[in-house]
C-alpha positions, -999 to 999 in steps of 0.1 A, spaced: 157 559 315 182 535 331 214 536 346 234 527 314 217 550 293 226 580 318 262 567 319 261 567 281 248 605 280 273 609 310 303 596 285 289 620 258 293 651 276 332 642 284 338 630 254 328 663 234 341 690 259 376 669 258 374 671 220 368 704 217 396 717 239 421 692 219 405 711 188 417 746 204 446 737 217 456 717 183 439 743 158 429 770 174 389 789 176 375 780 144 344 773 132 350 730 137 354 740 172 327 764 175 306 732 162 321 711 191 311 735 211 272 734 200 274 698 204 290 701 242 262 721 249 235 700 233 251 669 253 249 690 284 214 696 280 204 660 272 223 650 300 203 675 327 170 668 307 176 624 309 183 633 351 155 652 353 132 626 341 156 595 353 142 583 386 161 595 419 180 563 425 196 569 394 203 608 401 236 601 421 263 625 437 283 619 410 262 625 381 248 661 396 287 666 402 295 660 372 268 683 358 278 708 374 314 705 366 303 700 327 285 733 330 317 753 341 340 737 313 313 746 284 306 781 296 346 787 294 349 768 260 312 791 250 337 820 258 368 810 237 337 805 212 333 843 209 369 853 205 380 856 167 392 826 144 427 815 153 455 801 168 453 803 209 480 820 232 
């Protein structure tokens, strides 16, 4: 695992919480966004699982930061996730 690849996995996990909350905010909780979800998630985990094995030079500040910040923003989109199919408030 090298840098670019962990930036790459890093780019990911932005890239599919941001599109799932413009997919509430544009169309509400629906099952497109329940996938986006899923995929947040999945990203997430790669991302943890590629610093885990990445060597420590590569795990920086900002990457655990970032992690962690991920993890907050897919736990609150997991619980829009459960709320019924519809437009948000």
């Amino acid at each position: 695992m090298d840098a670019d690849e962990l930036a790459r996995i890093a780019a990911a996990v932005v890239a599919a919480i941001a599109d799932a909350n413009v997919r509430a905010k544009e169309c509400g909780i629906d099952l497109q966004f329940r996938d986006l979800v899923r995929h947040s998630r999945g990203m997430h985990d790669l991302l943890v699982d590629a610093m885990v094995m990445a060597n420590e030079s590569l795990r920086s500040q900002y990457l655990c930061g970032l992690s962690v910040t991920a993890q907050n923003a897919i736990e609150q989109l997991e619980t829009l996730a459960t709320i019924p199919d519809g437009k948000m408030q």
